[in-house]
C-alpha positions as a Python dict, from the first residue, in 0.01 Angstrom:
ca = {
    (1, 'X'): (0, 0, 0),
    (2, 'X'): (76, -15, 381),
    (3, 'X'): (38, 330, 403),
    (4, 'X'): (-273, 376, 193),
    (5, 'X'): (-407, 151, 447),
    (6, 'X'): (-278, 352, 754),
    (7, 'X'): (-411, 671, 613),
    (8, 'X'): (-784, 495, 517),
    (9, 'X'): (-747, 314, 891),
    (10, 'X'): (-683, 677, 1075),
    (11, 'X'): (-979, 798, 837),
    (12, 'X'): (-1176, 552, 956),
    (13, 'X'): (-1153, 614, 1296),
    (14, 'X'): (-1184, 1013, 1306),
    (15, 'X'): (-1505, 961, 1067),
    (16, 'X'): (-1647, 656, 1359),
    (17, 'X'): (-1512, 891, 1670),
    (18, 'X'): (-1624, 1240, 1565),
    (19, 'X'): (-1931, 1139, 1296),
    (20, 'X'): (-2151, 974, 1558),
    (21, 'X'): (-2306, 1231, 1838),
    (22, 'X'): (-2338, 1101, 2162),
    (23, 'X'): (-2620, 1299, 2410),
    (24, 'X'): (-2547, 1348, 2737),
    (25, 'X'): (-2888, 1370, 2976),
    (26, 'X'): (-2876, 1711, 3128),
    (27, 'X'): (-2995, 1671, 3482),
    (28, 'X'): (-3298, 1929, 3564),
    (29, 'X'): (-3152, 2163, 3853),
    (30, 'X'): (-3479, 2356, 3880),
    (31, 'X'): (-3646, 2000, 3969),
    (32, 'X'): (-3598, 1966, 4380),
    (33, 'X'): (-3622, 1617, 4496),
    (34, 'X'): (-3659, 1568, 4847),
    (35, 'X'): (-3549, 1268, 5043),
    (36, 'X'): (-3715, 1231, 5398),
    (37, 'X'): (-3387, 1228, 5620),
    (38, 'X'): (-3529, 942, 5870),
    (39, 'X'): (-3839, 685, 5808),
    (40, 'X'): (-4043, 532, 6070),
    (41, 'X'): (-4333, 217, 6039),
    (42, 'X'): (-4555, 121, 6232),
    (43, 'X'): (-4452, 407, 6497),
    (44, 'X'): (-4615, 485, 6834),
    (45, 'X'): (-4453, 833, 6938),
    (46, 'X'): (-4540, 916, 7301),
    (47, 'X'): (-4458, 1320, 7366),
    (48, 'X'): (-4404, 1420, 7696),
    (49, 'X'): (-4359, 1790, 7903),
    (50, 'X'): (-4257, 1865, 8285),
    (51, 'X'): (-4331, 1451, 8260),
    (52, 'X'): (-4694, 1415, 8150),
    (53, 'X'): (-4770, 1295, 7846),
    (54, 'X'): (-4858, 1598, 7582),
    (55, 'X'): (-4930, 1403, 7257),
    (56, 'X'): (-4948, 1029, 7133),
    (57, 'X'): (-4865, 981, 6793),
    (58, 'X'): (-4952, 684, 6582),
    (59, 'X'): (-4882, 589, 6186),
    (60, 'X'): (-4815, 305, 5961),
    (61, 'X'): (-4556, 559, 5789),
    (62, 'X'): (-4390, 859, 5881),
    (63, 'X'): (-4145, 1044, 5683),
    (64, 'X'): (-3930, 1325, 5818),
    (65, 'X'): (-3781, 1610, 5617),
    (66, 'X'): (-3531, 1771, 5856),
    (67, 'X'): (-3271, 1867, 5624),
    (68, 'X'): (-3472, 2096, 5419),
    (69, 'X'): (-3508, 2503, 5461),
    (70, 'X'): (-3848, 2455, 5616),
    (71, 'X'): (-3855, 2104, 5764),
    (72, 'X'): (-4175, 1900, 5803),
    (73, 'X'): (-4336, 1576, 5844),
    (74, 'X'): (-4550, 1359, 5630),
    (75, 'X'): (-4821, 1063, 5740),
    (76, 'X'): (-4830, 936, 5385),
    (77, 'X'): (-5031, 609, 5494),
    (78, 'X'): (-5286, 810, 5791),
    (79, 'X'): (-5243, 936, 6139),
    (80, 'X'): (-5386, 857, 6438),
    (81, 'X'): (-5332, 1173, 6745),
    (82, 'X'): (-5391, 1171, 7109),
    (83, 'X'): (-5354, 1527, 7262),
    (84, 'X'): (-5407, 1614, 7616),
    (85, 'X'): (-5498, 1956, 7739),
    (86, 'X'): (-5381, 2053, 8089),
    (87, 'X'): (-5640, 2023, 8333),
    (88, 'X'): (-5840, 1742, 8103),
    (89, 'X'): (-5924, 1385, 8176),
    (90, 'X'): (-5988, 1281, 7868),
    (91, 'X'): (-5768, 1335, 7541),
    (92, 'X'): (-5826, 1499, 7250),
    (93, 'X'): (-5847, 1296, 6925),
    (94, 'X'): (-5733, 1366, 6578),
    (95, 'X'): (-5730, 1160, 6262),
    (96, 'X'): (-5678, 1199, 5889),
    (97, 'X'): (-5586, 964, 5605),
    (98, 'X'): (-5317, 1168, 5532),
    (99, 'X'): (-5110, 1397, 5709),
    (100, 'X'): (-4835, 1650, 5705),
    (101, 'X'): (-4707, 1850, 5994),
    (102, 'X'): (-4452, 2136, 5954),
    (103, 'X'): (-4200, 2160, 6230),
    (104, 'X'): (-4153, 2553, 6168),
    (105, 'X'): (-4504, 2681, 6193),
    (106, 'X'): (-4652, 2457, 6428),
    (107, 'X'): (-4928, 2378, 6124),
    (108, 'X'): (-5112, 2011, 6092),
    (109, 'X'): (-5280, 1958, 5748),
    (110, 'X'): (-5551, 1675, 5708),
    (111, 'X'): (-5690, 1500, 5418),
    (112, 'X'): (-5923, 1234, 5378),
    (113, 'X'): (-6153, 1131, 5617),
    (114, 'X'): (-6058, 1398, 5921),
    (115, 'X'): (-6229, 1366, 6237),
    (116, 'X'): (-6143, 1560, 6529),
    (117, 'X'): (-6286, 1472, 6899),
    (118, 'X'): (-6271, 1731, 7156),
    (119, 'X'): (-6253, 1609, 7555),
    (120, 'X'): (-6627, 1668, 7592),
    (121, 'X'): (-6671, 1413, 7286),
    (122, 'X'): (-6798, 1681, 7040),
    (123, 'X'): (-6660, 1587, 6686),
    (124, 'X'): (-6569, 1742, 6353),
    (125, 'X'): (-6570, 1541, 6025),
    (126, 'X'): (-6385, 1692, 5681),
    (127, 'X'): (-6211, 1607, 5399),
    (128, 'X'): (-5946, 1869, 5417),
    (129, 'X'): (-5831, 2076, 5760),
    (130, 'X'): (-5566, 2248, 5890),
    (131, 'X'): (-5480, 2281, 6265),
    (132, 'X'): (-5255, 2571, 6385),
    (133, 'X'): (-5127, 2406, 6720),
    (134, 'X'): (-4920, 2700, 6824),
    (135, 'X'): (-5247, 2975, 6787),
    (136, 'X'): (-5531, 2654, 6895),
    (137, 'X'): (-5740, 2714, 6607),
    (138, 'X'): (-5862, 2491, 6315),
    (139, 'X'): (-5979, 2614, 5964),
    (140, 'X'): (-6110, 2466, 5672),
    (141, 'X'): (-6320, 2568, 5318),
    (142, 'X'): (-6410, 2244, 5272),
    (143, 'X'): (-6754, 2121, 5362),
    (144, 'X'): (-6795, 2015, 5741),
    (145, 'X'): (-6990, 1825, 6007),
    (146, 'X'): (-7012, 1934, 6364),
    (147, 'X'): (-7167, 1648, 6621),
    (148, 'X'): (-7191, 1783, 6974),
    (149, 'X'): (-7205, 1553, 7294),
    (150, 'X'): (-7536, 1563, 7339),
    (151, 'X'): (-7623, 1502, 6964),
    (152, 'X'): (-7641, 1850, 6790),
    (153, 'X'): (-7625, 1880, 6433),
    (154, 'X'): (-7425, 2154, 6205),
    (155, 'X'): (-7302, 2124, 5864),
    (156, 'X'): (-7102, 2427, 5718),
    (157, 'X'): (-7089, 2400, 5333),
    (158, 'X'): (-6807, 2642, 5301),
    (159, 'X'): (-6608, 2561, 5621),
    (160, 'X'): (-6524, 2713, 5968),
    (161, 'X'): (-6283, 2891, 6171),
    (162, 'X'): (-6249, 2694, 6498),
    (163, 'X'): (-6071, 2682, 6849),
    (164, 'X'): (-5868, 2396, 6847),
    (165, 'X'): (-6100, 2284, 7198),
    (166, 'X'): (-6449, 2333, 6955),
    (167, 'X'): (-6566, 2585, 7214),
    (168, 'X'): (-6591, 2892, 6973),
    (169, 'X'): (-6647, 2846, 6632),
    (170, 'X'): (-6783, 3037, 6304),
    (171, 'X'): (-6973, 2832, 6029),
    (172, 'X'): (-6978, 2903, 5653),
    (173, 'X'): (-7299, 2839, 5451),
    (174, 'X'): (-7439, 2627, 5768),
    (175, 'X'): (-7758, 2410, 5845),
    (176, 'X'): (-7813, 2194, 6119),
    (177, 'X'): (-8014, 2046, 6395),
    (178, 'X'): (-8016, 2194, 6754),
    (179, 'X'): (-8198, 1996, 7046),
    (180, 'X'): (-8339, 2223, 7277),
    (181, 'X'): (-8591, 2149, 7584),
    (182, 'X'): (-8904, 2238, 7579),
    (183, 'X'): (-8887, 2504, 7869),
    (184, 'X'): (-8580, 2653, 7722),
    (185, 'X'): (-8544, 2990, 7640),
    (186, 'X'): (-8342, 3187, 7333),
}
């Protein structure tokens, strides 16, 4: 009887160990997740060369991606830029609702509510842009505004090619206003 007992009890336990499947999660190694390698709030970042200040920097959130093949920079919560030309008094402005700058290329993306001020005061407003720092230009194919200084008016449906100063620029699908005096010539 004791052994009938052993034999049913050994049963018992291959049929519990090996009858019941237990799944192991496979982890997805084609999904890359990301983890920004230093955070900053409320941040103020003051960038200086040859000791004048070349850029002020300010964010509720920045996240930095530095250990990444092609590391970048994210304003998740908006971004607020001060950039001064050589030679300029005033700065140059630049603002988004979101932002991402990659280290590698020199490129600034904006989304949401982008306005960009020039030294002279004209001003671009967007939705979407991207700013090449390292060439000067800006380019969008989203629908813009152009506001000069002394109150001109251009919208480009489909975007613009821009220097990054708003001294040249080429319109896309564009309408406007242009005040002109009434002894000037075209």
């Amino acid at each position: 009887m004791l052994k009938s007992n052993i034999i049913y009890t050994i049963i018992g336990i291959f049929v519990l160990l090996f009858s019941c499947k237990r799944e192991v999660p496979q982890l997805n190694k084609n999904k890359k997740v990301e983890f920004p390698s230093r955070t900053l709030i409320n941040a103020n970042i003051i960038s200086k060369d040859s000791g004048k200040i070349s850029m002020n920097i300010r964010s509720p959130l920045i996240e930095e991606y530095t250990l990444v093949d092609s590391p970048y920079t994210i304003f998740r919560k908006g971004i607020n830029l001060d950039f001064y030309q050589p030679g300029k008094e005033k700065p140059g402005y630049f603002q988004a609702n979101w932002g991402k700058l990659s280290d590698v290329t020199g490129m600034y993306e904006g989304r949401g509510n982008v306005i960009i001020v020039n030294e002279k005061g004209d001003s671009l407003k967007s939705e979407h842009i991207f700013w090449n720092k390292k060439k000067k230009t800006i380019y969008t194919s989203e629908e813009v505004y152009l506001i000069s200084s002394n109150g001109d008016s251009l919208t480009a449906k489909n975007g613009l090619q821009a220097t990054d100063d708003l001294e040249n620029y080429t319109l896309f699908n564009n309408q406007g206003y242009m005040y002109v005096k009434d002894n000037q010539k075209f």
